[in-house]
SEDRENTOR-842683 format. One record per residue (C-alpha): residue number from 0; z, x, y; chain. Coordinates in steps of 0.001 Angstrom, whole numbers. Example, Ala and Ser with C-alpha at 12.3 -4.5 7.8 and 13.67 -1.06 7.14 Angstrom:
% residues 2
R pos       z       x       y unit
R   0    7800   12300   -4500    A
R   1    7140   13670   -1060    A
//
This chain:
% residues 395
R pos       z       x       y unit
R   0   19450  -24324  151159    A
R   1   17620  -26937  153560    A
R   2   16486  -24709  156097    A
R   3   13633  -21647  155662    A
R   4   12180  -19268  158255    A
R   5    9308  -17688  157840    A
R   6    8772  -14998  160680    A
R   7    4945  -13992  160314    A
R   8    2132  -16812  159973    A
R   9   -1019  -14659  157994    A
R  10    -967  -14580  154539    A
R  11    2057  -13228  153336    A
R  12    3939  -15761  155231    A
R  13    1694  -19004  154481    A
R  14    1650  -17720  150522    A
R  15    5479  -18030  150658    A
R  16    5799  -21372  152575    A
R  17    3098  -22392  150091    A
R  18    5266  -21082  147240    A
R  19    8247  -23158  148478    A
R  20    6738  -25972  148044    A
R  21    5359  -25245  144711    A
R  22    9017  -24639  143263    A
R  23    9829  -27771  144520    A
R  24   11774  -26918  148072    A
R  25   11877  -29954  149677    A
R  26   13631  -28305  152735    A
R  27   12850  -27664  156366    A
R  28   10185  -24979  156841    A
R  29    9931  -23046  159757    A
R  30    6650  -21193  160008    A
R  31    6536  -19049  163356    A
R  32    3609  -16589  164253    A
R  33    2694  -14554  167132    A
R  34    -704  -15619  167238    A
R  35   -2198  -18848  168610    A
R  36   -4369  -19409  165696    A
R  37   -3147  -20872  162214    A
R  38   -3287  -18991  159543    A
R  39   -6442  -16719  158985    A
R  40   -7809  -13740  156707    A
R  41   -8212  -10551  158111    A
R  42  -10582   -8387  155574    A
R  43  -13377  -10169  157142    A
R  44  -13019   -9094  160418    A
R  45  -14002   -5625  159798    A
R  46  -16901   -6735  157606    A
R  47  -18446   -9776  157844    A
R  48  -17038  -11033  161806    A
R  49  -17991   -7576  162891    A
R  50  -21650   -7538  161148    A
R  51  -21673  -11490  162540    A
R  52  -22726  -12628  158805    A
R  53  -19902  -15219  159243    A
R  54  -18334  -17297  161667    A
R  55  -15099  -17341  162910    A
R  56  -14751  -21243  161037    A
R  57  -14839  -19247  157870    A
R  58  -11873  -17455  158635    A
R  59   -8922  -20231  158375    A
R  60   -6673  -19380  154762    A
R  61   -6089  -23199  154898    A
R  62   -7703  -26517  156222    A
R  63   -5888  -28408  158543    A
R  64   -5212  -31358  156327    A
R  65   -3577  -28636  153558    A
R  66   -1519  -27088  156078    A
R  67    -267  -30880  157193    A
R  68      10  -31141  153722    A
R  69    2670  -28895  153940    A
R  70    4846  -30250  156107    A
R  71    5597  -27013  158263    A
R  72    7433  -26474  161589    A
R  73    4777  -24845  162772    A
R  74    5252  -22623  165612    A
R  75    2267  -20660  166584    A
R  76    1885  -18076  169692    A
R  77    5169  -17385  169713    A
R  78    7002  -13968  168860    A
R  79   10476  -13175  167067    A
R  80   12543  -11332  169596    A
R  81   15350  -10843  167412    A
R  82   17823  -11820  164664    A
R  83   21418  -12687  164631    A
R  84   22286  -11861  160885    A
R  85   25508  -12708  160836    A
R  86   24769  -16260  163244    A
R  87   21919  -16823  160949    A
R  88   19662  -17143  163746    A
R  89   16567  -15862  164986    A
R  90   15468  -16085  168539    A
R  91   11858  -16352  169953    A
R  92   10357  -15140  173143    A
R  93   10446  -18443  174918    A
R  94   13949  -18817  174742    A
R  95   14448  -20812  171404    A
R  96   17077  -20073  168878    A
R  97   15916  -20799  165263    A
R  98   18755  -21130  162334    A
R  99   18189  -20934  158750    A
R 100   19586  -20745  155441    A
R 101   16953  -18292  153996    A
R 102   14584  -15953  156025    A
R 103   11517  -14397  155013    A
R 104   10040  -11562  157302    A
R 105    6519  -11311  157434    A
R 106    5984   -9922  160828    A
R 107    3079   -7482  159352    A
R 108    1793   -4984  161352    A
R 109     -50   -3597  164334    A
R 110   -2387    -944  165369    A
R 111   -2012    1990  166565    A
R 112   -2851    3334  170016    A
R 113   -4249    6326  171765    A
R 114   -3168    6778  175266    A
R 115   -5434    5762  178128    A
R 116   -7304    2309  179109    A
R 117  -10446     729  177575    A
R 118  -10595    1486  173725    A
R 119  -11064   -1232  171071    A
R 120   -8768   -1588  168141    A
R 121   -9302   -3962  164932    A
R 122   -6194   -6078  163824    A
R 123   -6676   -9593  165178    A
R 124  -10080  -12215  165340    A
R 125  -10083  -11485  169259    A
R 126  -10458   -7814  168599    A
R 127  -13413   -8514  166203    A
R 128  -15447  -10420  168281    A
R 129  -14922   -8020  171705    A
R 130  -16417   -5617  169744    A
R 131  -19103   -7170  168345    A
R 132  -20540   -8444  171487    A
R 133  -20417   -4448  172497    A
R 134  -22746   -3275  169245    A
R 135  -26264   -3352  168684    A
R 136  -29374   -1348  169007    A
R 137  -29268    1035  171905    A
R 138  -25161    1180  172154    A
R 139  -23035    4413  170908    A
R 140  -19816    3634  169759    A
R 141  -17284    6336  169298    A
R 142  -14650    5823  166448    A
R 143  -11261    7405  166413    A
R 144  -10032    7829  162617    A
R 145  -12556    7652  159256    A
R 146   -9989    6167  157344    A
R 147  -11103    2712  155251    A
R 148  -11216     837  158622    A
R 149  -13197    2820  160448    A
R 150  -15271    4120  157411    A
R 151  -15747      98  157347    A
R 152  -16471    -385  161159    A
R 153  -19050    2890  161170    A
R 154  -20903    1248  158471    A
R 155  -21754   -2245  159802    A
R 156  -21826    -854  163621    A
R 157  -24683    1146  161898    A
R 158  -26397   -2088  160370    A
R 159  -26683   -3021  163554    A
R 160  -28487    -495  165016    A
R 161  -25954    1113  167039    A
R 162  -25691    5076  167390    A
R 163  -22036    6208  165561    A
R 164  -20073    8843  166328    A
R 165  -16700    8889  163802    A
R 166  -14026   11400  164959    A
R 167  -11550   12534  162094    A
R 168   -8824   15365  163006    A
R 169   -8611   16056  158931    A
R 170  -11291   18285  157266    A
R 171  -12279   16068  154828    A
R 172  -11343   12425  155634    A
R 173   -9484   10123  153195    A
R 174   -8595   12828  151530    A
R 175   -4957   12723  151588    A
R 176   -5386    9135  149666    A
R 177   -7937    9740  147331    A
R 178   -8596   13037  146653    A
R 179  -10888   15802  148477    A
R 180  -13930   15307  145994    A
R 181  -13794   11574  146524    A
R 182  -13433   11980  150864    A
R 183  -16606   14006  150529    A
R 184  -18776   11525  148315    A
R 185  -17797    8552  150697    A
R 186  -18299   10810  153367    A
R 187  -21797   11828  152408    A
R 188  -22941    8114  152633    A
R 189  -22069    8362  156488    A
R 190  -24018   11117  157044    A
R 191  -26869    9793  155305    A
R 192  -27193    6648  157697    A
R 193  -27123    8796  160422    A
R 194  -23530    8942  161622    A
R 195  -22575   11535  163666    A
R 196  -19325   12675  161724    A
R 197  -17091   15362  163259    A
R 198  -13843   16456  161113    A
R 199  -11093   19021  162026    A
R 200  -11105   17326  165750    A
R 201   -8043   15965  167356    A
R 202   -8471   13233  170357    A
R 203   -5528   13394  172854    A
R 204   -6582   10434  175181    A
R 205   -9103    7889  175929    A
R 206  -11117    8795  178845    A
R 207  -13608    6988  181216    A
R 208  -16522    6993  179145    A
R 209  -15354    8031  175940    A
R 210  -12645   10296  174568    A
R 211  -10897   14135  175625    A
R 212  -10321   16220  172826    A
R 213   -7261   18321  172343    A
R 214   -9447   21149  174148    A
R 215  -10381   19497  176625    A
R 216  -13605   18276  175388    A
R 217  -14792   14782  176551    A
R 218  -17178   13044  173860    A
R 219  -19313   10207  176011    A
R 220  -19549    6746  174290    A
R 221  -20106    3024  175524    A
R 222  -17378    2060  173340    A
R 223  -14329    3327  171692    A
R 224  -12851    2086  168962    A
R 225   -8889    3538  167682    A
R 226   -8089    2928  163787    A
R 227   -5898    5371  163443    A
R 228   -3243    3755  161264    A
R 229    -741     686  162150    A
R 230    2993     592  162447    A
R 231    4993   -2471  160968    A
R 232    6539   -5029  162999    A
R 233   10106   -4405  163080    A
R 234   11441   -3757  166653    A
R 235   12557   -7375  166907    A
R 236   14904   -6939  164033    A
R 237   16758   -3743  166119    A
R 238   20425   -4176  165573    A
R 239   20349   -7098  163325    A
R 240   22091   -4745  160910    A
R 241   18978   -4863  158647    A
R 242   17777   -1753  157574    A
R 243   14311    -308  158947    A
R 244   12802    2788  158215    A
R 245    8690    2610  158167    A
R 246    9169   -1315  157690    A
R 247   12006   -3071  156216    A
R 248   13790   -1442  153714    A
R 249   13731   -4009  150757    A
R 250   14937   -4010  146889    A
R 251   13105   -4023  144026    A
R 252   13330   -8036  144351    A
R 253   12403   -7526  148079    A
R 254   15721   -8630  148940    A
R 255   16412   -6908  152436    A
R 256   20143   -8617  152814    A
R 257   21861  -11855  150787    A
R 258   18778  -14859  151619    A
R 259   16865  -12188  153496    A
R 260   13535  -10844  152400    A
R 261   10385   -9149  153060    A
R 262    6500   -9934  152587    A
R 263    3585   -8240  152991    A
R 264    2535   -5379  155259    A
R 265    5982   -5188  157074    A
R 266    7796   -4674  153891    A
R 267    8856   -1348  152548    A
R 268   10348   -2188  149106    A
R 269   11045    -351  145559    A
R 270    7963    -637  143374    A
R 271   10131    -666  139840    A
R 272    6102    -347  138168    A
R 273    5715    3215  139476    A
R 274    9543    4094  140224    A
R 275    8494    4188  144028    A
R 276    9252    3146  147622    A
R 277    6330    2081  149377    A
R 278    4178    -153  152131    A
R 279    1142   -1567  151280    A
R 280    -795   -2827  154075    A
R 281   -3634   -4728  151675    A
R 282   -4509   -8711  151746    A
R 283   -3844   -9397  147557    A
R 284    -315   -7658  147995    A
R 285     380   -9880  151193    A
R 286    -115  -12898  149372    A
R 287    1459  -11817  146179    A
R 288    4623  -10728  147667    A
R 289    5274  -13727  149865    A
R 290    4908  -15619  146843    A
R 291    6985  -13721  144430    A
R 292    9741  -13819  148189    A
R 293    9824  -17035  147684    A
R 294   10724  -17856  144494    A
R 295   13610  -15123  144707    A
R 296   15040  -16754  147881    A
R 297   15099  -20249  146320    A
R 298   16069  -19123  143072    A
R 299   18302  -15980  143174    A
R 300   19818  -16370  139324    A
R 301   16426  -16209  138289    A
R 302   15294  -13245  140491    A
R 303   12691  -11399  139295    A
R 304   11883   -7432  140392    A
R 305    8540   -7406  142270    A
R 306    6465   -4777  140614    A
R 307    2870   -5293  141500    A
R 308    -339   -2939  140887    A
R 309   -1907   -2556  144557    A
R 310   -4874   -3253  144421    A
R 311   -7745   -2774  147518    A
R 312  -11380   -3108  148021    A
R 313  -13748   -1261  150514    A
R 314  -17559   -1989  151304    A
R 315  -19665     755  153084    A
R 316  -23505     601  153340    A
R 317  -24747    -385  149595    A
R 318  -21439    1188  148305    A
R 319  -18303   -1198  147045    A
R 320  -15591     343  146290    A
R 321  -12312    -814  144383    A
R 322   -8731    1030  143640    A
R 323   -6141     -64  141450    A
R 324   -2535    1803  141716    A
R 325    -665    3829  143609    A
R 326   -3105    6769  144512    A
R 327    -909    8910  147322    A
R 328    1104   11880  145847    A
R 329    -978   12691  143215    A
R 330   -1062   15275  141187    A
R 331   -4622   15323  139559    A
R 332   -7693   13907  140322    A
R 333  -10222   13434  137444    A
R 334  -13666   12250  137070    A
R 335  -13237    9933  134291    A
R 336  -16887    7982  134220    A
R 337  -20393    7941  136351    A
R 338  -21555   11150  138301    A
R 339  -20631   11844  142066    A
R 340  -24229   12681  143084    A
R 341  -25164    9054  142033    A
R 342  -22114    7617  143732    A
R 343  -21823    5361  141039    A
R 344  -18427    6843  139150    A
R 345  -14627    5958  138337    A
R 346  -11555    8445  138871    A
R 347   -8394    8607  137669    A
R 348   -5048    9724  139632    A
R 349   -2044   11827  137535    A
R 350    1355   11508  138877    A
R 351    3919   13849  136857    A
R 352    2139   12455  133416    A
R 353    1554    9356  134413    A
R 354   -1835    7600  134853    A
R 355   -1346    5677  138207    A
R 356   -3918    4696  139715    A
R 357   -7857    4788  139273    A
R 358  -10839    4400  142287    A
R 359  -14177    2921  141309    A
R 360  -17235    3160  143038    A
R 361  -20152    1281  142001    A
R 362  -18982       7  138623    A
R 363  -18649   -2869  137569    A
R 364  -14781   -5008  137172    A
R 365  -15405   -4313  133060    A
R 366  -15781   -1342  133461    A
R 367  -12140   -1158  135564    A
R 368  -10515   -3338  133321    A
R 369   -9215    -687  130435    A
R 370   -8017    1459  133120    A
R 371   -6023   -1203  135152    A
R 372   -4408   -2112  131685    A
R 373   -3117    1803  131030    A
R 374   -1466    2126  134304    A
R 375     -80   -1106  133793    A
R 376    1177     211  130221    A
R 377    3004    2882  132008    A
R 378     982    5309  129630    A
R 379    1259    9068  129889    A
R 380   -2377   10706  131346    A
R 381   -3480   12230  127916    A
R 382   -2510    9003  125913    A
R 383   -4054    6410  128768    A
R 384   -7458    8690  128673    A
R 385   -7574    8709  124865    A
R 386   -7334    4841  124749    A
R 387   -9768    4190  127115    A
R 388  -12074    6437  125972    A
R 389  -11870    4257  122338    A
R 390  -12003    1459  124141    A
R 391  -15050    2167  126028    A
R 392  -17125    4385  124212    A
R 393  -17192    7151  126462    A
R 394  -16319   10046  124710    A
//
């Protein structure tokens, strides 16, 4: 093998090109990204790009002398139109036809839209800072979904001084991830700073000046902002023969076809740690998965199954809060340590009799520790919440 693609320049793909070299690969490295910018972190941009705590210099994953380092074929602001599987060949939208021995797709994902003109979404640096130059004291801004992005955009928009109005068709939001009781904590601390949150209300379109509900309603804003989900990057790979169904289908080694694999958010792949398919759109498994894609691509009689815990992080107001696990499709949800009222607590999340995942709010990474260990374990609910409750103290 003297010749790797990596489609997808954020960090899944840089953690695998990174990887390659780490093993040893000595090879030709294709790096190719639809963005004009090399290789930067996204978490921020909701957070500290948005609040304008950082600047965009503090975004880069990698200098420019450690990506020379590298020795890439870099190929920046250009998109993957599609793959030849049986050629071995990928071709870009400026005409160019890229072959390889090994391919990694890390294409990632992209927002999803409303219809109508004029609303803001949150995926790339560019998005970030249009918006930001929109907020401040004396601006309303109108967000479409309370899920963790816009929970996380409502929060610092709020900072700023700016009036809020959060739009969520589900009665309590997050729910459907983390649990009802949960939704309605981290809810309360939105309606606390003053947020204007409206549940059980569908948008159907952005309008001039805001948004039209499903009955007709228009809700006035300076600014709209959709984050209402994403949808993985896979249209290029139509009739490659690949398999794609909510990203690409993958194996438990993230194998997707012989020297084909996935990374990161585009990747839908067999979790063998919880027995699961799934797509985790989260920064630690972007990086982890291009790395563990890249030592199965150079090194396939030493493949080894990719079985992560996902982990993710959220900060709100004075609130941080950390999951470990796979927390959708539970069966249970259970108060495990701290109090609600105080918003200071843990949970844990039963699937069949399996502890799988646990939410923190508040407490600190000791506390989590015990708890990130059982699910690891595998361990049955009543045996996981024994053990930690010896190894803890709490009774």
């Amino acid at each position: 093998m003297r010749n790797v693609l990596v489609v997808g320049a954020s960090a899944a793909g840089l953690a695998a090109a990174e990887a390659l070299r780490r093993e040893g690969y000595d090879g030709t490295i294709t790096l190719v990204g639809d963005e004009p910018r090399a290789p930067y972190d996204r978490p921020p941009l909701s957070k500290q790009i948005l609040s304008a705590r950082w600047k965009p210099d503090r975004l880069p994953l990698r200098s420019a002398a450690d990506l020379d380092a590298l020795g890439l074929d870099l190929r920046l602001g250009i998109a993957a139109t599609g793959l030849e599987l049986d050629a071995r060949t990928v071709h870009l939208a400026d005409g160019t036809r890229l072959s390889y021995d090994g391919l990694i797709v890390a294409t990632g994902v992209r927002p999803r839209r409303l219809p109508g003109e004029g609303a803001h979404v949150l995926r790339t640096l560019d998005d970030a800072l249009a918006l930001r130059d929109r907020l401040g004291p004396g601006r309303r801004l109108l967000i479409v979904g309370a899920g963790f992005l816009g929970a996380e955009a409502a929060a610092v928009a709020r900072g700023l001084g700016t009036e809020v109005t959060l739009l969520e068709p589900a009665p309590v939001p997050l729910a459907h991830a983390v649990g009802e009781q949960v939704g309605r904590v981290l809810s309360g601390a939105h309606l606390d700073h003053g947020v204007d949150l409206r549940t059980g209300v569908t948008v159907s379109e952005v309008a001039d000046g805001g948004v039209r509900l499903d009955d007709g309603e228009v809700v006035e804003a300076d600014e709209v902002l959709v984050a209402i989900g994403s949808l993985p990057n896979i249209e290029w790979l139509a009739g490659s023969g690949l398999t794609v169904r909510d990203g690409l289908v993958c194996d438990e080694y993230s194998a997707a076809a012989p020297d084909v694999y996935g990374a990161g958010d585009v990747a839908h792949w067999h979790n063998p740690l919880f027995g699961v398919a799934m797509r985790v759109e989260h920064r630690t498994n972007a990086a982890e998965q291009g790395m563990a894609a890249a030592r199965n691509l150079l090194r396939p009689e030493a493949r080894k199954p990719f079985a992560p815990m996902p982990y993710f992080w959220s900060d709100q107001y004075d609130m941080k809060i950390q999951a470990f696990g796979h927390l959708r499709g539970h069966d249970e949800v259970a108060l495990v340590e701290g109090d609600f009222g105080d918003r200071r607590f843990m949970v844990g999340y039963r699937t069949g009799d399996r502890l799988v995942g646990v939410l923190a709010v508040g407490m600190p990474p000791r506390a989590i520790r015990p708890w990130r260990a059982a699910i690891a374990s595998r361990a049955p609910w009543d045996e996981a919440l024994r053990a930690v409750a010896r190894a803890t103290g709490v009774a």
